[in-house]
mmCIF file as gemmi writes it, N, C-alpha and C atoms, coordinates in Angstrom:
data_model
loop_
_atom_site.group_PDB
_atom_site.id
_atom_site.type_symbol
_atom_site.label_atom_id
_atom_site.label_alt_id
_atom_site.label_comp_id
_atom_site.label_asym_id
_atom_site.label_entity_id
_atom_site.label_seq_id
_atom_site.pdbx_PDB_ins_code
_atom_site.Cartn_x
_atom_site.Cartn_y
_atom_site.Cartn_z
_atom_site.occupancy
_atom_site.B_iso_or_equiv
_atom_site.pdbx_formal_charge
_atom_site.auth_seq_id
_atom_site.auth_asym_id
_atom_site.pdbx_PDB_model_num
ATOM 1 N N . UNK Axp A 1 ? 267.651 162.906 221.716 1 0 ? 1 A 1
ATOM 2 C CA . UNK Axp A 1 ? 266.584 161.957 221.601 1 0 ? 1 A 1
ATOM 3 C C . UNK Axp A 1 ? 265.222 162.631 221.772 1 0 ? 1 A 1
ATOM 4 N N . UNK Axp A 2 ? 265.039 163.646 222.604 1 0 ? 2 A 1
ATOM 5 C CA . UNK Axp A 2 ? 263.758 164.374 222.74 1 0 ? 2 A 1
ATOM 6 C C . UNK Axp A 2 ? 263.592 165.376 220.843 1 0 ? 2 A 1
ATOM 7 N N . UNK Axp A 3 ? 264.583 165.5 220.721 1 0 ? 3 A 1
ATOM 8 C CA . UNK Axp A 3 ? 263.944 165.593 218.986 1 0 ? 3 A 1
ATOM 9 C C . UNK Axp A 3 ? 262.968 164.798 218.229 1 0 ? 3 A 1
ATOM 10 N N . UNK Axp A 4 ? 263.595 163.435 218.504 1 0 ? 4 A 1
ATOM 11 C CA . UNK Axp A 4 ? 262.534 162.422 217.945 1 0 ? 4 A 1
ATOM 12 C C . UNK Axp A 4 ? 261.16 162.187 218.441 1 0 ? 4 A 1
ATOM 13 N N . UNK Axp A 5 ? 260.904 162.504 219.69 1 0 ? 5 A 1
ATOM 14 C CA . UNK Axp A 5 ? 259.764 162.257 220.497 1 0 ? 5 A 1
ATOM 15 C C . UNK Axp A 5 ? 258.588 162.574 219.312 1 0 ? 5 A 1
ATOM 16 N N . UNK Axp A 6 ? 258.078 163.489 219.101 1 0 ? 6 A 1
ATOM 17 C CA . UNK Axp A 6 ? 257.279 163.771 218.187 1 0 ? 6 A 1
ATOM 18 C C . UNK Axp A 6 ? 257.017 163.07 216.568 1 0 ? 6 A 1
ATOM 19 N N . UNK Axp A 7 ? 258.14 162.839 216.13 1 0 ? 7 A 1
ATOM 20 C CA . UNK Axp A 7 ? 257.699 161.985 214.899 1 0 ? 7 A 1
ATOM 21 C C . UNK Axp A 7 ? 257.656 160.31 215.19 1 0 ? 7 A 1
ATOM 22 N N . UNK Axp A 8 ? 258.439 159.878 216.597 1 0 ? 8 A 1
ATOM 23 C CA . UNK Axp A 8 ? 258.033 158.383 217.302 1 0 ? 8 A 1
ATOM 24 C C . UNK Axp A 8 ? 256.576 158.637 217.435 1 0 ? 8 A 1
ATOM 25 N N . UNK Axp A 9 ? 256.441 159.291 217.871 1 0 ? 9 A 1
ATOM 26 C CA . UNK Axp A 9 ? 254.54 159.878 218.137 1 0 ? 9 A 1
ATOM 27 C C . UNK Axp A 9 ? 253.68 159.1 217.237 1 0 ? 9 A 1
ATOM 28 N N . UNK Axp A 10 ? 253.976 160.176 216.153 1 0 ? 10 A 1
ATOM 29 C CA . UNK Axp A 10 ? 253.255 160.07 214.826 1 0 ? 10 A 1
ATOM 30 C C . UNK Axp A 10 ? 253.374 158.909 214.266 1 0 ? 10 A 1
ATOM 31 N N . UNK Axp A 11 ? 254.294 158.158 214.373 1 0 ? 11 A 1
ATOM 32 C CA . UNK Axp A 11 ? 254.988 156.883 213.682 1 0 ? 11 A 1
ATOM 33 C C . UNK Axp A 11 ? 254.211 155.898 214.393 1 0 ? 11 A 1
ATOM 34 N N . UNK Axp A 12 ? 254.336 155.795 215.464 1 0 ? 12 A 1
ATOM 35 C CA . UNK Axp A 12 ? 253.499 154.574 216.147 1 0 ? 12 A 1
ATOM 36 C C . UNK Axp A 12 ? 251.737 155.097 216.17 1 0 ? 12 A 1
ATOM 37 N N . UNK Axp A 13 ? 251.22 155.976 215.774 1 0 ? 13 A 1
ATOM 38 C CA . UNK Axp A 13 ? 249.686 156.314 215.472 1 0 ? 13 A 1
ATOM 39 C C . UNK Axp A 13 ? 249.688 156.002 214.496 1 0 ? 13 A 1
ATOM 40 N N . UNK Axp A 14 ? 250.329 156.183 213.416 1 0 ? 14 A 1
ATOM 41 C CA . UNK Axp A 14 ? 249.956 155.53 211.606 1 0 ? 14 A 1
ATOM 42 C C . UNK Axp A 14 ? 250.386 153.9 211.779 1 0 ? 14 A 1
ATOM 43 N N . UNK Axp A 15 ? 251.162 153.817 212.589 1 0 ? 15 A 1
ATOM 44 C CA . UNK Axp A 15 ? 251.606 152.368 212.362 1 0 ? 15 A 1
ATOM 45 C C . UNK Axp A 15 ? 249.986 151.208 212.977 1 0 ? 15 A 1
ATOM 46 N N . UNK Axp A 16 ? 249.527 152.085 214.434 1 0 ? 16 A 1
ATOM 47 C CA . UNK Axp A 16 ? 248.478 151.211 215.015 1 0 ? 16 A 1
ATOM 48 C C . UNK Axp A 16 ? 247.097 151.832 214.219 1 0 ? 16 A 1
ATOM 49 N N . UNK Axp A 17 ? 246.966 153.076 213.648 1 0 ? 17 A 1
ATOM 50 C CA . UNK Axp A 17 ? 245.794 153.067 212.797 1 0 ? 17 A 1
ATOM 51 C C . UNK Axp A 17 ? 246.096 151.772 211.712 1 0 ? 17 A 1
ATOM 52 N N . UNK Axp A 18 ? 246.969 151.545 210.478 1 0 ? 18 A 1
ATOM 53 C CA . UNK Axp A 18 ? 247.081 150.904 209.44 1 0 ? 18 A 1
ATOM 54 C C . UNK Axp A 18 ? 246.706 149.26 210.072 1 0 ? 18 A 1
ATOM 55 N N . UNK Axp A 19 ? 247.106 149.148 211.117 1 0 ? 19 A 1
ATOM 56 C CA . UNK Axp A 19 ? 247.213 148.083 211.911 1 0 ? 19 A 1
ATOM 57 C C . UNK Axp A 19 ? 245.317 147.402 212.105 1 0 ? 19 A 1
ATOM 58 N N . UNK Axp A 20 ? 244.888 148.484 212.652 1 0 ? 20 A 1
ATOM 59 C CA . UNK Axp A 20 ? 243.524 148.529 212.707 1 0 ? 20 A 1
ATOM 60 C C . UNK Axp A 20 ? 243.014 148.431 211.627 1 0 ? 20 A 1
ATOM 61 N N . UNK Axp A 21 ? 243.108 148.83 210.321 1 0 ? 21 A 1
ATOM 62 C CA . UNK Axp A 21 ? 242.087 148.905 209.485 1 0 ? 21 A 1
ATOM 63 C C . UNK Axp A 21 ? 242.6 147.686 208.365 1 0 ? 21 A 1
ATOM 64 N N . UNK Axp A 22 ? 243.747 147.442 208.862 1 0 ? 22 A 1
ATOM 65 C CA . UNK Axp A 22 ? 244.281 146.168 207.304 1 0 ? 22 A 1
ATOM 66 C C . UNK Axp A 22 ? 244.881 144.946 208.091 1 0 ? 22 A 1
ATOM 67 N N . UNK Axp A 23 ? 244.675 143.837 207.701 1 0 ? 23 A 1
ATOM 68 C CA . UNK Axp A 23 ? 244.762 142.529 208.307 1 0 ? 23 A 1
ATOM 69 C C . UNK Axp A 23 ? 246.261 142.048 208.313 1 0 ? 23 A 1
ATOM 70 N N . UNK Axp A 24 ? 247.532 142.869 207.941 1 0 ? 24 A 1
ATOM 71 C CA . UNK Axp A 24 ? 248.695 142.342 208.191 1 0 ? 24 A 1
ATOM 72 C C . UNK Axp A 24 ? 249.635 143.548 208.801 1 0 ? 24 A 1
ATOM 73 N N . UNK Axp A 25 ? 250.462 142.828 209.293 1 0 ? 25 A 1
ATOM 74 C CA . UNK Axp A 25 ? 251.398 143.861 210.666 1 0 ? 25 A 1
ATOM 75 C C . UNK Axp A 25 ? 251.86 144.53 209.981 1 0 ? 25 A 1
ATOM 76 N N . UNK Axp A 26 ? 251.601 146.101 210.374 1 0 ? 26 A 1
ATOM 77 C CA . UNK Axp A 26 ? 252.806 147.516 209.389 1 0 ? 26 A 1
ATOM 78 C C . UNK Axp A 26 ? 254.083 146.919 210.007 1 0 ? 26 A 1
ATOM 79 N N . UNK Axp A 27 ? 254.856 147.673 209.163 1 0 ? 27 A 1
ATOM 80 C CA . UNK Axp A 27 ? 256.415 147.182 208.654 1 0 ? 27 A 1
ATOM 81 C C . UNK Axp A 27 ? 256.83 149.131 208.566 1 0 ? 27 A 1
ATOM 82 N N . UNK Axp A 28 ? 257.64 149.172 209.484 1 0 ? 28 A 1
ATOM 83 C CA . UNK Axp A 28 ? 257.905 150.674 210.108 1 0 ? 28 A 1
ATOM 84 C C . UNK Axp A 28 ? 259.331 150.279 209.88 1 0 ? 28 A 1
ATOM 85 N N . UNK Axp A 29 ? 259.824 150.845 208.798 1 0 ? 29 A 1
ATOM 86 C CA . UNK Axp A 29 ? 261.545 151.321 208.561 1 0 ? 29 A 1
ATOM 87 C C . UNK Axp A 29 ? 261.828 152.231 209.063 1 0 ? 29 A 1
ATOM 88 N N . UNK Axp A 30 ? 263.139 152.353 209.749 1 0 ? 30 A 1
ATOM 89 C CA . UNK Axp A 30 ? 263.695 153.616 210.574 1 0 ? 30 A 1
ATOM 90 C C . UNK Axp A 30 ? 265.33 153.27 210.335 1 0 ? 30 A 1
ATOM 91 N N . UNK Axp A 31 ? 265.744 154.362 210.464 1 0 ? 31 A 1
ATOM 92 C CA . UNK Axp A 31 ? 266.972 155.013 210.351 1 0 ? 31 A 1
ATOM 93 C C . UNK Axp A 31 ? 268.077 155.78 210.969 1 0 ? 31 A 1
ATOM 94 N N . UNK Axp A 32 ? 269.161 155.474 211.49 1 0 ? 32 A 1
ATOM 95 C CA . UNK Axp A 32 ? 269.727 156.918 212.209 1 0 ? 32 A 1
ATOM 96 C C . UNK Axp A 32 ? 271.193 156.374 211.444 1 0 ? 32 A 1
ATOM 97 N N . UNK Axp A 33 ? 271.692 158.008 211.796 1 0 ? 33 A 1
ATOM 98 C CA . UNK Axp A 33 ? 272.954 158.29 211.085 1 0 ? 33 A 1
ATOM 99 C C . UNK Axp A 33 ? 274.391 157.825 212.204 1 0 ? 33 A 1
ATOM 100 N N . UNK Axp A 34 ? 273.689 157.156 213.45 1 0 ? 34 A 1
ATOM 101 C CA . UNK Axp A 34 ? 274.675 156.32 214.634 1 0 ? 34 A 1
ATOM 102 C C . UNK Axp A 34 ? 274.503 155.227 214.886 1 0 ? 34 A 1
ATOM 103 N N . UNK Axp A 35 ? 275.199 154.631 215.33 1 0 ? 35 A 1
ATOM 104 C CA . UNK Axp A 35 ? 275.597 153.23 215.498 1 0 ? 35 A 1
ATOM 105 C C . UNK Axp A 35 ? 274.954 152.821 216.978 1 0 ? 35 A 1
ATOM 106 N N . UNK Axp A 36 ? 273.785 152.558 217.145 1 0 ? 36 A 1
ATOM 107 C CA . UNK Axp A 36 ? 273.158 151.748 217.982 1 0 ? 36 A 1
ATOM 108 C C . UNK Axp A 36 ? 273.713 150.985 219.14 1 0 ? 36 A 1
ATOM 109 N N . UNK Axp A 37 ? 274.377 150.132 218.255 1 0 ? 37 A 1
ATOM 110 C CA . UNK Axp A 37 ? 274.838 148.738 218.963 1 0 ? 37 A 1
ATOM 111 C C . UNK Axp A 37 ? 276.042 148.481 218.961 1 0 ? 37 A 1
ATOM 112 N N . UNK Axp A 38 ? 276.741 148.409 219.734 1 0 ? 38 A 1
ATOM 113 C CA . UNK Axp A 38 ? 278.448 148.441 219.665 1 0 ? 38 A 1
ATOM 114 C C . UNK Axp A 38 ? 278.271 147.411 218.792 1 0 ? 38 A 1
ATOM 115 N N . UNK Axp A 39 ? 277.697 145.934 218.591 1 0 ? 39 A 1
ATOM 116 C CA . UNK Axp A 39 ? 278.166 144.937 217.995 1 0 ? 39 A 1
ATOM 117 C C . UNK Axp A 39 ? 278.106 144.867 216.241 1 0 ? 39 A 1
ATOM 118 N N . UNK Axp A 40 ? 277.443 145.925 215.946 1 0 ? 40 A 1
ATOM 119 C CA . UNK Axp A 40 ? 277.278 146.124 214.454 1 0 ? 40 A 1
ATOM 120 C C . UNK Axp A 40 ? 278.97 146.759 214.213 1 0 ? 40 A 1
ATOM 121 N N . UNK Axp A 41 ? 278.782 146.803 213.092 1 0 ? 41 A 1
ATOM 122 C CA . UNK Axp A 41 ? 280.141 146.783 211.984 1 0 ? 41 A 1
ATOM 123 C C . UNK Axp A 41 ? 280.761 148.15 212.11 1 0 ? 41 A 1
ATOM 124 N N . UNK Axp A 42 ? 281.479 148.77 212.436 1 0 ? 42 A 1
ATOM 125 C CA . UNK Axp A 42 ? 282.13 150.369 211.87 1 0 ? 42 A 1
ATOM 126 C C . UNK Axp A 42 ? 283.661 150.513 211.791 1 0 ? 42 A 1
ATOM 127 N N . UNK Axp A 43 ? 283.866 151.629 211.213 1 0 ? 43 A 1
ATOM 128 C CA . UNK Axp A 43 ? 284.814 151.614 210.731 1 0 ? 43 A 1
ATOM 129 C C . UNK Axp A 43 ? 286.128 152.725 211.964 1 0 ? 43 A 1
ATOM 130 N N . UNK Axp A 44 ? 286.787 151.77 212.272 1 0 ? 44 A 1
ATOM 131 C CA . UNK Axp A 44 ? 287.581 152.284 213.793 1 0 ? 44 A 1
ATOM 132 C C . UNK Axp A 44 ? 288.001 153.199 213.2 1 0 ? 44 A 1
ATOM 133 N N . UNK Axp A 45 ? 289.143 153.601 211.89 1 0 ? 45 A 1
ATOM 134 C CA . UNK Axp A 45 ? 289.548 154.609 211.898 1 0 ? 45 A 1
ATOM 135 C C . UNK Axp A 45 ? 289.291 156.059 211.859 1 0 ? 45 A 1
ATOM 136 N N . UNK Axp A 46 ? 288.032 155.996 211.888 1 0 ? 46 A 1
ATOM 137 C CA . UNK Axp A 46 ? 287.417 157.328 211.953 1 0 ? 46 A 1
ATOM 138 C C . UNK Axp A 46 ? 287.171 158.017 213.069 1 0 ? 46 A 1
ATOM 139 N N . UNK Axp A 47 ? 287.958 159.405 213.072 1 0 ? 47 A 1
ATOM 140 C CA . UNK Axp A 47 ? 287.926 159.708 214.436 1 0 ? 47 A 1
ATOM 141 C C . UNK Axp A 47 ? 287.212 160.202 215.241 1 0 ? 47 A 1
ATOM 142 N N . UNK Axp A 48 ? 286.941 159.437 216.836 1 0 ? 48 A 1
ATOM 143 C CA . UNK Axp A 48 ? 286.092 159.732 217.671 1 0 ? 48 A 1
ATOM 144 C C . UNK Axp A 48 ? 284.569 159.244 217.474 1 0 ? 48 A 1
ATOM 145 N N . UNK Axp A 49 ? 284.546 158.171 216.614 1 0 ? 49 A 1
ATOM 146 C CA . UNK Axp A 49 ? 283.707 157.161 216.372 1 0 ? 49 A 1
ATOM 147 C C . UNK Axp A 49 ? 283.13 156.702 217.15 1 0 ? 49 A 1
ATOM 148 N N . UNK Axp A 50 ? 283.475 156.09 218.499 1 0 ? 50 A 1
ATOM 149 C CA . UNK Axp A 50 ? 283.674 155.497 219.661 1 0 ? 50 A 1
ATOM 150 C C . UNK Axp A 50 ? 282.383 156.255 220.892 1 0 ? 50 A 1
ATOM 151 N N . UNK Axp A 51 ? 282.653 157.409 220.46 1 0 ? 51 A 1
ATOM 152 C CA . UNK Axp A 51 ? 281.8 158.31 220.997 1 0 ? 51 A 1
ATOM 153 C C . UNK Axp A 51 ? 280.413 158.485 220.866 1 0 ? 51 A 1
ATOM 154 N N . UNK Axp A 52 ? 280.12 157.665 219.573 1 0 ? 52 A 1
ATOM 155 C CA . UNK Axp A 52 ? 278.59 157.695 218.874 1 0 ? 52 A 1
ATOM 156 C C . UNK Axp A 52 ? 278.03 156.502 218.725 1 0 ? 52 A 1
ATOM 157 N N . UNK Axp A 53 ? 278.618 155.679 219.559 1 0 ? 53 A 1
ATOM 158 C CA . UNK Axp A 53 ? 278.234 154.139 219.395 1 0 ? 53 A 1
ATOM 159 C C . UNK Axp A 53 ? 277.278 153.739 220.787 1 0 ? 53 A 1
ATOM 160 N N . UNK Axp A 54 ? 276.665 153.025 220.564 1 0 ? 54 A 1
ATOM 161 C CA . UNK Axp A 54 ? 275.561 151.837 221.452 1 0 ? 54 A 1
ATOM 162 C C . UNK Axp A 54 ? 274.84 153.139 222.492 1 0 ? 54 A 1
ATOM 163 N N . UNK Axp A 55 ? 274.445 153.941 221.876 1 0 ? 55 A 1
ATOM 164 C CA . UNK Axp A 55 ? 273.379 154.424 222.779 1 0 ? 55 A 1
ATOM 165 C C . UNK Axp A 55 ? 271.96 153.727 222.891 1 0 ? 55 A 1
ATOM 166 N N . UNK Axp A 56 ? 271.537 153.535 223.732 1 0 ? 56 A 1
ATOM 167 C CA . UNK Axp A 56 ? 270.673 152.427 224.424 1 0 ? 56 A 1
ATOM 168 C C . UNK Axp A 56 ? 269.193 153.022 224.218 1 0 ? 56 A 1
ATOM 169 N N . UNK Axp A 57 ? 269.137 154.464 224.213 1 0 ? 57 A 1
ATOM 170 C CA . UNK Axp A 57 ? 268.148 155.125 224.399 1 0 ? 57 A 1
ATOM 171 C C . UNK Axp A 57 ? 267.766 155.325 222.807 1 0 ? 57 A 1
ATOM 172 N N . UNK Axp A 58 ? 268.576 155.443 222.226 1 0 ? 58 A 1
ATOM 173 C CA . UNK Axp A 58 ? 268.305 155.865 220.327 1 0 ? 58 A 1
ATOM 174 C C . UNK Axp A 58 ? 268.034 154.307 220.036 1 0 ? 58 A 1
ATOM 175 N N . UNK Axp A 59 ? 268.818 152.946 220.2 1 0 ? 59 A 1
ATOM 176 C CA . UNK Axp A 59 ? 268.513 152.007 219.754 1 0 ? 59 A 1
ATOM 177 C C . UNK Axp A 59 ? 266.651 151.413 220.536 1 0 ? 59 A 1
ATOM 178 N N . UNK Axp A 60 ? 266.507 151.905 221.67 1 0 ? 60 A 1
ATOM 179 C CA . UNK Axp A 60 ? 264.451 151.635 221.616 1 0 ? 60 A 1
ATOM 180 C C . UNK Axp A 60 ? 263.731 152.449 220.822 1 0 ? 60 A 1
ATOM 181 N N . UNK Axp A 61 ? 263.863 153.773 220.836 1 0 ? 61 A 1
ATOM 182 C CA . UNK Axp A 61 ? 263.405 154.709 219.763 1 0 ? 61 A 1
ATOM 183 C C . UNK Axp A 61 ? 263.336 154.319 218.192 1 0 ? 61 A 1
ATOM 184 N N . UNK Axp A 62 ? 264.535 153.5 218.097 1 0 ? 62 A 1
ATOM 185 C CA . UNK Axp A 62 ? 264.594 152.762 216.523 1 0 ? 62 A 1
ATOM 186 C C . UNK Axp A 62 ? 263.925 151.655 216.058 1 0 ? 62 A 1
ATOM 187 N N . UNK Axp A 63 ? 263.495 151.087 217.36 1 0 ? 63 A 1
ATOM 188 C CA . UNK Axp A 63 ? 262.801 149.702 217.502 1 0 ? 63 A 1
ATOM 189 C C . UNK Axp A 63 ? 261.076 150.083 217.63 1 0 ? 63 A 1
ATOM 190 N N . UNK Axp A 64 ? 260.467 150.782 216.92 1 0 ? 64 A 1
ATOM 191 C CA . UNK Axp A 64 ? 259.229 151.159 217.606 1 0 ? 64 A 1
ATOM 192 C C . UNK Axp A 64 ? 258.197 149.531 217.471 1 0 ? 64 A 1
């Protein structure tokens, strides 16, 4: 997660500059290649899946 620190950075400065200068809320898409939230959808048979699910700390980072 300290990988991301730096482009969360950058992401929330373009998001509150655009914010400042134009009259409707930026709309910040984000992405990760893990499963957030145990309650979203995946596919059990894949192994050791289980292991990459509902981290708490990647799902606020995703939420900027």
């Amino acid at each position: 997660m300290r990988m991301n620190e730096a482009s969360l950075r950058a992401t929330l400065v373009a998001k509150t500059t655009f914010e400042r200068f134009c009259d409707q809320p930026a709309q910040v898409l984000t992405m990760t290649h893990f499963l957030t939230r145990p309650e979203l959808s995946f596919d059990w048979t894949v192994p050791g899946i289980w292991d990459h699910i509902g981290c708490e700390g990647l799902d606020e980072q995703a939420r900027p």
